[in-house]
C-alpha positions as CSV (number, residue, x, y, z in Angstrom):
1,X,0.0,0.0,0.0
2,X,1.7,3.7,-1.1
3,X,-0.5,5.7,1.6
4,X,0.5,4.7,5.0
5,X,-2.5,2.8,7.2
6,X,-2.3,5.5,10.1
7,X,-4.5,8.4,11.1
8,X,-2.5,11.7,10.8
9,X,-3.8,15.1,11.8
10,X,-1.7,18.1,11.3
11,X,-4.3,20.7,11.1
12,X,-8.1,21.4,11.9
13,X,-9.9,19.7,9.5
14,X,-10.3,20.9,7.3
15,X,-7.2,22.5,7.2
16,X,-6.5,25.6,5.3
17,X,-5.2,24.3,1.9
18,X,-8.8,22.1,1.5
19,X,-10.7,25.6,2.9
20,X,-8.8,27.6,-0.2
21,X,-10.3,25.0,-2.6
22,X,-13.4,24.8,-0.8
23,X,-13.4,28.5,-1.9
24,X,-13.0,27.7,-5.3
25,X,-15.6,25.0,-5.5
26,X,-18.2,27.6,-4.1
27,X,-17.3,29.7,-7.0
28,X,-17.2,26.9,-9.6
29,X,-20.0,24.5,-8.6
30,X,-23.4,25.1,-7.8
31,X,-24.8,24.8,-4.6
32,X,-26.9,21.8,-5.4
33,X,-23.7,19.6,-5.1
34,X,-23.1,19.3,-1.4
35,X,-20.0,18.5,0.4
36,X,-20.0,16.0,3.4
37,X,-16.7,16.8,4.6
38,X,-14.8,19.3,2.6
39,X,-12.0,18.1,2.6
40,X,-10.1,17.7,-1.1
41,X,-8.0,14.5,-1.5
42,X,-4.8,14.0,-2.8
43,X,-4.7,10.3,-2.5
44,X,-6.2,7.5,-1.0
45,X,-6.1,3.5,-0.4
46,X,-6.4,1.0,1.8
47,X,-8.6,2.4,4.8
48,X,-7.3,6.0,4.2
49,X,-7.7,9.0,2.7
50,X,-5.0,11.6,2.4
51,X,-5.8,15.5,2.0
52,X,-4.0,18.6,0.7
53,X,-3.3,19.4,3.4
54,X,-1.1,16.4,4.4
55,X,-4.0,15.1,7.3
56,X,-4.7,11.0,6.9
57,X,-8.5,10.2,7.9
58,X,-9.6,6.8,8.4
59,X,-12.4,6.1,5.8
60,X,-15.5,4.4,7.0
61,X,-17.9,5.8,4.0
62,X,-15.5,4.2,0.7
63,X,-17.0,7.0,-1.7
64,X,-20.6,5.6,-0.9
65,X,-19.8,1.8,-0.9
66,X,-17.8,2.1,-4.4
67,X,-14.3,1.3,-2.8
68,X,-15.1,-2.2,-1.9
69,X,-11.4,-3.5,-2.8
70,X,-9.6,0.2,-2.0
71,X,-9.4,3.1,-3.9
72,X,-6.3,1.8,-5.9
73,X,-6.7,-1.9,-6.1
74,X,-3.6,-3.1,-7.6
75,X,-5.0,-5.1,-10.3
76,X,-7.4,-2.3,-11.2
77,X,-4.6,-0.1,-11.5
78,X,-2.6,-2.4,-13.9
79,X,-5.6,-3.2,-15.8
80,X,-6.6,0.4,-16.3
81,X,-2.9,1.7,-17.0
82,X,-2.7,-0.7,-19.8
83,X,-5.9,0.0,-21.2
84,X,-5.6,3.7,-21.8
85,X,-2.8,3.4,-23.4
86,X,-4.3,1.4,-26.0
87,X,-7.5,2.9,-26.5
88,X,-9.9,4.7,-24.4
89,X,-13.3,4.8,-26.3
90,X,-15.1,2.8,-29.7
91,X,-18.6,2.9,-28.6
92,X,-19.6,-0.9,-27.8
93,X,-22.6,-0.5,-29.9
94,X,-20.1,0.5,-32.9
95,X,-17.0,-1.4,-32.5
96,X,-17.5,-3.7,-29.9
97,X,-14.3,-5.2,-27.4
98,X,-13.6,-7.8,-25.7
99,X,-13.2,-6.8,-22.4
100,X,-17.0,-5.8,-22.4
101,X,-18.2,-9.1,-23.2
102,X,-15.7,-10.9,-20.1
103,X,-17.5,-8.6,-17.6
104,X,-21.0,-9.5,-19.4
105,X,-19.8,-13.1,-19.3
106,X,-18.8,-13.2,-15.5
107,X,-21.9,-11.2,-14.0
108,X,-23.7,-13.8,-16.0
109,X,-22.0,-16.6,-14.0
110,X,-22.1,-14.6,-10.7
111,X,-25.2,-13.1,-9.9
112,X,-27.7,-15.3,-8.6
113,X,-29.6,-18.6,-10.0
114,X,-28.4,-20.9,-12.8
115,X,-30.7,-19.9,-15.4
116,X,-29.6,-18.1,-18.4
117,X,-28.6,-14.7,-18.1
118,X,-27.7,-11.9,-20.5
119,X,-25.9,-8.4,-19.3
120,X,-25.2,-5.2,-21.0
121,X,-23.4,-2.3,-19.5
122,X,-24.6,1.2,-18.2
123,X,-22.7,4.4,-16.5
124,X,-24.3,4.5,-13.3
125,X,-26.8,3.1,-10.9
126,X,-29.9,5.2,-11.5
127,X,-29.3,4.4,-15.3
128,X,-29.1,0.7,-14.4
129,X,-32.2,0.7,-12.6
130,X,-34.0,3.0,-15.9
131,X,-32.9,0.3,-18.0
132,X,-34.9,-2.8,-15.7
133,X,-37.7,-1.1,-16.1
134,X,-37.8,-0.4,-19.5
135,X,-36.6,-4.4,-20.5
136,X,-39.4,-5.2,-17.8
137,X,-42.2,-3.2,-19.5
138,X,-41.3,-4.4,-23.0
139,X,-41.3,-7.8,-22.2
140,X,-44.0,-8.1,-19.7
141,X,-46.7,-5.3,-22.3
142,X,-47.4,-3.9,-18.7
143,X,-46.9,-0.1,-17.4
144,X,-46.9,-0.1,-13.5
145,X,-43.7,-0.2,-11.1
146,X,-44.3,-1.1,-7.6
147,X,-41.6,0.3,-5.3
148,X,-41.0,0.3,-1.2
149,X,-41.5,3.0,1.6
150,X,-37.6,4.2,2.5
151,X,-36.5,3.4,-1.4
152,X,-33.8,5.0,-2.8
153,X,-32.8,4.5,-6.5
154,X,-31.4,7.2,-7.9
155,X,-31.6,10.9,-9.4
156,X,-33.3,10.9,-12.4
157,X,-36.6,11.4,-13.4
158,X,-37.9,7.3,-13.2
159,X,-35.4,7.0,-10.6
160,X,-36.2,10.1,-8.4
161,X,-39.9,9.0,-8.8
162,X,-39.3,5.4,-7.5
163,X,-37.1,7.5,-4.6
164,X,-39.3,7.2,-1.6
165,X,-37.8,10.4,0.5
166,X,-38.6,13.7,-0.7
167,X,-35.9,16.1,0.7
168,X,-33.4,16.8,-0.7
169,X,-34.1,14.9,-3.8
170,X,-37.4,15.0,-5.1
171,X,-38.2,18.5,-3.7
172,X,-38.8,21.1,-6.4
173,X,-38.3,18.7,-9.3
174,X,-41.9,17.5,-10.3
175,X,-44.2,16.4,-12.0
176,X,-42.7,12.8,-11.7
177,X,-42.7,9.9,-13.8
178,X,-46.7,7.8,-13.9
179,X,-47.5,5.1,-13.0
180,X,-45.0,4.4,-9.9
181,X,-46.8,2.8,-7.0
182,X,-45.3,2.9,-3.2
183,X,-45.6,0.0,-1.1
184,X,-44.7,-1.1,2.8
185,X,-41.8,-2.2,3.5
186,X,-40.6,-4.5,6.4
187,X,-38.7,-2.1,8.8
188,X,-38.4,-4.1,12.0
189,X,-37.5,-0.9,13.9
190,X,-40.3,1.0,13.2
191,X,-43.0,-1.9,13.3
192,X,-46.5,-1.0,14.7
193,X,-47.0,-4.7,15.9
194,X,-43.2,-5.5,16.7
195,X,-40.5,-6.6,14.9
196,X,-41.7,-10.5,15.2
197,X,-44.8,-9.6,13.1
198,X,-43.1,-7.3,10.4
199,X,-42.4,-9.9,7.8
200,X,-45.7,-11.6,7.5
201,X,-48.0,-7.9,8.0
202,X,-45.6,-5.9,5.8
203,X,-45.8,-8.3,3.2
204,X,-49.4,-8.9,3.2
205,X,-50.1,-5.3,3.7
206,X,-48.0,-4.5,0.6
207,X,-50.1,-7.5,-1.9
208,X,-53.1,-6.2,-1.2
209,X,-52.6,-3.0,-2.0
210,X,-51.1,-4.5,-5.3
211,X,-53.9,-6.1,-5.6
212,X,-56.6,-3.7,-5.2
213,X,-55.1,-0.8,-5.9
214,X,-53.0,-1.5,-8.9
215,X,-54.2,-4.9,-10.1
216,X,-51.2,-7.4,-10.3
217,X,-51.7,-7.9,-14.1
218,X,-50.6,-4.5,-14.6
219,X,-47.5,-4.7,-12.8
220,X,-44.5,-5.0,-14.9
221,X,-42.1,-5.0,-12.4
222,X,-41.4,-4.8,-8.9
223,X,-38.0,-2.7,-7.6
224,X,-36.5,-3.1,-4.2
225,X,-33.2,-3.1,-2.6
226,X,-31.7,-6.1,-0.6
227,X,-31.1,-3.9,2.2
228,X,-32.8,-0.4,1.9
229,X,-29.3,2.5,1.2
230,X,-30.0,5.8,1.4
231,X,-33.4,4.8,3.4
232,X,-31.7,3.8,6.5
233,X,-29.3,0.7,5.7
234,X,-33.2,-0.9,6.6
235,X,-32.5,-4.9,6.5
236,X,-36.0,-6.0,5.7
237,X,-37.5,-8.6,8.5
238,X,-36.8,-12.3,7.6
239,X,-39.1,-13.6,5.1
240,X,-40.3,-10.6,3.7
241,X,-38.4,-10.4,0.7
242,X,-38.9,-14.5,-0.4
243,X,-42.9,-13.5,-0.2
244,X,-42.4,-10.8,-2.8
245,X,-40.3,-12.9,-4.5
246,X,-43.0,-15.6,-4.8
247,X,-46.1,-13.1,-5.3
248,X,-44.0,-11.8,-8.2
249,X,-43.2,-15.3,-9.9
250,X,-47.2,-16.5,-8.9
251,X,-48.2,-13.3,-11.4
252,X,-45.8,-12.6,-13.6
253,X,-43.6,-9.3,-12.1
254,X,-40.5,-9.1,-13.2
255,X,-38.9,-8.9,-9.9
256,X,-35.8,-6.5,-9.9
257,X,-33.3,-6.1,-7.0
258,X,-31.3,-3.0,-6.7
259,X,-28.0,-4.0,-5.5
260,X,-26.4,-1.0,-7.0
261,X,-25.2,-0.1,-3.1
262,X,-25.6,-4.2,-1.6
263,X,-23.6,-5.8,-4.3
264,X,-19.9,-7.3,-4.8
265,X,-19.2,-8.4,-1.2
266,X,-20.3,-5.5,0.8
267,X,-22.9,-7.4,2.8
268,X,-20.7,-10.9,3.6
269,X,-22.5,-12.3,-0.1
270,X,-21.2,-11.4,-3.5
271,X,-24.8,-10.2,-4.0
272,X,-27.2,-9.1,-0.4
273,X,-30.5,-11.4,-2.2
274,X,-27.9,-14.6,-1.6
275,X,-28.8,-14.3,2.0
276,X,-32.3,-15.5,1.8
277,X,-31.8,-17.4,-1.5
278,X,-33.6,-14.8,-3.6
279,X,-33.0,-15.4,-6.8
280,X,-34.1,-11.9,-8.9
281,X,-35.3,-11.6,-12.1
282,X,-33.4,-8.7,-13.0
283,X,-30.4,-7.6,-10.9
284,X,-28.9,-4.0,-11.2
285,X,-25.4,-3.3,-10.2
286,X,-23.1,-0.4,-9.8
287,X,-21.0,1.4,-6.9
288,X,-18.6,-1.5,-5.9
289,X,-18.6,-2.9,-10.0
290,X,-15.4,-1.4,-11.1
291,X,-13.7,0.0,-7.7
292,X,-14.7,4.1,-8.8
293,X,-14.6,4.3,-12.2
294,X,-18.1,4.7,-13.7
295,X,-19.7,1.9,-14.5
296,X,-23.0,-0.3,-13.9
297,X,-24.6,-3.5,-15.6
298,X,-28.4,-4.7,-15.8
299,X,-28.4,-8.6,-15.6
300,X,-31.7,-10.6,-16.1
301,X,-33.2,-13.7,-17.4
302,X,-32.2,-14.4,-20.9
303,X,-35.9,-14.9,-22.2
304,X,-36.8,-11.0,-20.6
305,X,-33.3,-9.5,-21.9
306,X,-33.3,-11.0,-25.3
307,X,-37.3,-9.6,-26.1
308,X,-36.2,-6.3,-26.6
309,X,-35.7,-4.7,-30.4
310,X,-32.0,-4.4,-31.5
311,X,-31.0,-0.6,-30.8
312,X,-33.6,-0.6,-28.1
313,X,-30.5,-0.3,-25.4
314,X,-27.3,1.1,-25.6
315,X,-26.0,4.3,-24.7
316,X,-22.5,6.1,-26.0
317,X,-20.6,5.2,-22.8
318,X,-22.0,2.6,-21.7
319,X,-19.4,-0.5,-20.8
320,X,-16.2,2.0,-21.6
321,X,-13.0,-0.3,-22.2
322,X,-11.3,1.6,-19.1
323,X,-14.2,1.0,-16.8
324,X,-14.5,-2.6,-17.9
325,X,-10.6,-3.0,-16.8
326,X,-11.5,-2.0,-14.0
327,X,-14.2,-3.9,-13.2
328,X,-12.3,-7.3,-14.3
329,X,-9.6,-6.0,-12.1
330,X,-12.4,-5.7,-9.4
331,X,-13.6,-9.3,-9.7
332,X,-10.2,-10.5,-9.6
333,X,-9.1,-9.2,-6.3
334,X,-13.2,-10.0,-4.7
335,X,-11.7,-13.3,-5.3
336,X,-8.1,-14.1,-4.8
337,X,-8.9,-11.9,-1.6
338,X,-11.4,-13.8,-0.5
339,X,-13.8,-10.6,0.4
340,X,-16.7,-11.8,1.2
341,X,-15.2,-13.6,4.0
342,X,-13.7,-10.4,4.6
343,X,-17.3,-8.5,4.6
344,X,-17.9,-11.1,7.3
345,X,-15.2,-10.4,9.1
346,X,-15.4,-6.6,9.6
347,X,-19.4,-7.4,11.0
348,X,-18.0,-9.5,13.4
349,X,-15.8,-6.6,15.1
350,X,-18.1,-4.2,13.9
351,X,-21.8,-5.2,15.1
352,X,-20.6,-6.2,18.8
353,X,-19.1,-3.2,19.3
354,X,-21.9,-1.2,18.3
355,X,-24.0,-3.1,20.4
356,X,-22.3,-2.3,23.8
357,X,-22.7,1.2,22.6
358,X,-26.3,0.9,22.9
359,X,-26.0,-0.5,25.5
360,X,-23.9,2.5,27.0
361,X,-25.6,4.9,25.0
362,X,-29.5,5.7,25.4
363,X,-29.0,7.5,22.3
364,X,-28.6,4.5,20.1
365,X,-32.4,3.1,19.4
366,X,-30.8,0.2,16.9
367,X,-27.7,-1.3,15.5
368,X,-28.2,-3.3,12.2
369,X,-26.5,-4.3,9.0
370,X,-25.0,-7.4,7.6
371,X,-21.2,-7.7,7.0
372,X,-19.5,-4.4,6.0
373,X,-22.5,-2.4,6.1
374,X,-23.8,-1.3,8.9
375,X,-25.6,1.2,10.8
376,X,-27.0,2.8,13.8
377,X,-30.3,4.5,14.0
378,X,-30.2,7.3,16.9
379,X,-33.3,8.6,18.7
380,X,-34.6,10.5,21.9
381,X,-33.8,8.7,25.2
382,X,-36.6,6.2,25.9
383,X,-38.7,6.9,22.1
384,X,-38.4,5.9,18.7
385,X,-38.4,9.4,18.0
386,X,-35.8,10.5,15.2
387,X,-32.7,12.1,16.8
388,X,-31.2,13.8,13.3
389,X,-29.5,16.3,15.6
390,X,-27.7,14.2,17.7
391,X,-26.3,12.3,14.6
392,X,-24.8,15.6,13.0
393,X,-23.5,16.5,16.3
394,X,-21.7,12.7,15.9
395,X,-20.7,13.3,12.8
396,X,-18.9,16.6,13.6
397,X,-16.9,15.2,16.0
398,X,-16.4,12.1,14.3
399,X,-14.7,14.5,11.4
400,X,-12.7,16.6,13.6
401,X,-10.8,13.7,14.7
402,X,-10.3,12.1,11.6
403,X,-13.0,9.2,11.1
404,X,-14.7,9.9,7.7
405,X,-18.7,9.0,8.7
406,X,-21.4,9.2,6.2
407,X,-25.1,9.7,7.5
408,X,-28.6,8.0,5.9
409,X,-32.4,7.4,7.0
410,X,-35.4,9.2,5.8
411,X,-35.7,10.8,9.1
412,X,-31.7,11.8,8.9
413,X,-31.1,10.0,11.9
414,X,-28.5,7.3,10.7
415,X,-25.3,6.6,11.1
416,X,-24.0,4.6,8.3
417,X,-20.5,2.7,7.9
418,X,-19.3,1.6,5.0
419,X,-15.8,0.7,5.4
420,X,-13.3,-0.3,2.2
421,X,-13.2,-4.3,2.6
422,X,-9.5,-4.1,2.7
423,X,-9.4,-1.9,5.3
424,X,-6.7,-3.4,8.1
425,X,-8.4,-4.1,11.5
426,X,-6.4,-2.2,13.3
427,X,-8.0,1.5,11.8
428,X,-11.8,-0.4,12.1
429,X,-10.5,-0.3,15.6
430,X,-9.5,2.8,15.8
431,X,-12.3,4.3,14.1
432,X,-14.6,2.6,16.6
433,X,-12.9,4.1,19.8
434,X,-13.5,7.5,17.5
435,X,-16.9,7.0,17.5
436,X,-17.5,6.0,21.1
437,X,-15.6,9.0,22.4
438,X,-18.0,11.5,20.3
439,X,-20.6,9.8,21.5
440,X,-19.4,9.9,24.8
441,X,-19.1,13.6,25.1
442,X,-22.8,14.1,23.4
């Protein structure tokens, strides 16, 4: 690893070389781009990032789970070095390559369920997720979407719509896309009836108003992540997700998971459905895919993928040689790392931890997550009420000392961790005792 694996501050973060380009960014960039922590980096790897300033953080957010395997895998960075210098761009749809076809060829063989699969290659999650439903309508002749309560897929106008929270990014941006319909989902937490009954009511509570609200032979496709992202890092109750799996398969929904955030070993599975043995339809991946540079994929049943009109899909940049380097390179070090088990391994320091924090600290309503992401919902002493100001008062302090924290939830009251799988245990430690002292001086 070039960066060292150390936490270094030298100045208040951020310092004043990172405030100068802050500056500049103000006068640059619109305001609609926000900043978690304004810090600029320089370089970054391993658990670490390293500003201009010369201050090491330890990184617990990995650029929004895309940094599964570091920020400069090794084989990524060989694979991509060679590739530019050969070529950068053909356009797959106009000179295809061969490097597009091997990542088609192993998400094929990946994802889950033995049935026969086609891919093609997108730019970015919320264009990922676009493309399901499109394939899903055309092969299905149907119009509706059915999405879940705390959804997040995306920026877009489809994906924005299918986006359950409002603020900040729906607000302002209407009218939405038609004929997107919002359903329950399972969130143990927050259960009327208790956790133990979430699965079973959720579920049943979400069919029927399928049923009589939207009528399930209208439904081309139902979209929902593993584990809900943006929403909360919301692990759905057991069971819920095989009994939307099986309602969809009884009528004839294409059921899509988004595992643009869940996917390539973040959760202790290559993919978060493996956990329950959901097998998808349609699977859409990005983030983790090709270890930052910009890529996603749309994988689904050969007989759905293969119905649509040559031409039908495609996009300039879609599957770019670099990015499809990168993603080999990705897949390559997933495996001869072993990160899944690593995934595993970083829950197993992680949740335990967290838990005698709740235990210490009223604050902390609920501890959740699978494998290498995980999170903490924060509330009022004694209520489930939504404590958003107690989680930026974390975050702050969390920053100051050097811990890189990103937050989530629709009620902006979760912590969310998202360490780089290669992170050595020694900063997961460290960045623990980080958090426990800011939460100790709350």
């Amino acid at each position: 690893m070039s960066i060292p694996q150390e936490r270094r501050l030298v100045t208040a973060i951020p310092g004043p070389r990172s405030q100068e380009l802050l500056a500049r960014k103000q006068a640059a960039v619109p305001g609609g781009i926000g900043t978690t922590l304004p810090v600029f980096v320089t370089r970054a790897g391993g658990g670490v990032v390293e500003d201009a300033d010369g201050n090491r953080l330890i990184d617990f957010g990995s650029g929004i789970a895309v940094t599964n395997v570091g920020n400069a895998a090794p084989r990524v960075v060989e694979r991509v070095q060679k590739q530019v210098a050969d070529f950068t761009h053909t356009c797959f749809m106009v000179t295809p390559y061969e490097s597009y076809v091997q990542v088609c060829e192993k998400l094929n063989e990946l994802t889950p369920g033995d049935h026969d699969k086609r891919t093609f290659l997108v730019n970015s999650g919320a264009e990922a997720v676009e493309n399901a439903v499109k394939v899903a309508r055309y092969a299905t002749g149907r119009q509706a979407v059915v999405v879940f309560d705390h959804g997040y897929h995306g920026r877009t106008l489809l994906t924005m719509t299918l986006t359950a929270k409002n603020m900040p990014y729906k607000q302002g941006f209407g009218p939405y896309a038609p004929e997107v319909y919002r359903v329950p989902l399972a969130y143990p937490f927050r259960w009327p009836t208790g956790p133990e009954n979430c699965a079973e009511e959720a579920a049943a509570q979400a069919i029927d108003m399928i049923t009589k609200q939207i009528g399930a032979t209208n439904v081309a496709a139902v979209v929902i992540e593993p584990i809900a992202g943006e929403g909360g890092f919301i692990e759905p109750a057991k069971g819920f997700l095989p009994r939307i799996a099986e309602f969809c398969r009884e009528n004839g929904i294409v059921f899509v998971a988004d595992e643009v955030q869940t996917g390539f070993a973040r959760t202790g599975d290559l993919f978060a459905c493996e956990h329950e043995g959901v097998v998808p339809d349609i699977i859409t991946t990005a983030k983790g895919i090709a270890g930052g540079l910009p890529l996603a994929a749309v994988t689904g049943r050969a007989e759905l993928m293969d119905q649509v009109h040559p031409g039908g899909l495609g996009g300039t940049y879609g599957g770019n040689p670099l990015a499809c380097e990168a993603a080999l390179g990705v897949l390559e070090t997933i495996a001869e790392e072993d990160l899944v088990a690593r995934a595993r391994r970083i829950g197993e320091i992680m949740l335990p931890r967290l838990e005698a924090m709740r235990e210490r600290f009223d604050v902390i309503g609920d501890v959740r997550g699978r494998g290498a992401m995980i999170a903490i919902e924060l509330v009022r002493p004694g209520t489930k009420e939504p404590d958003p100001a107690a989680v930026a008062e974390v975050v702050k302090r969390c920053h100051a000392d050097g811990l890189l924290v990103l937050t989530a939830g629709t009620y902006g009251n979760v912590l969310r961790f998202l360490p780089p799988l290669v992170i050595p245990e020694h900063l997961l430690e460290e960045g623990l005792g980080i958090l426990e002292k800011a939460f100790a001086e709350l």
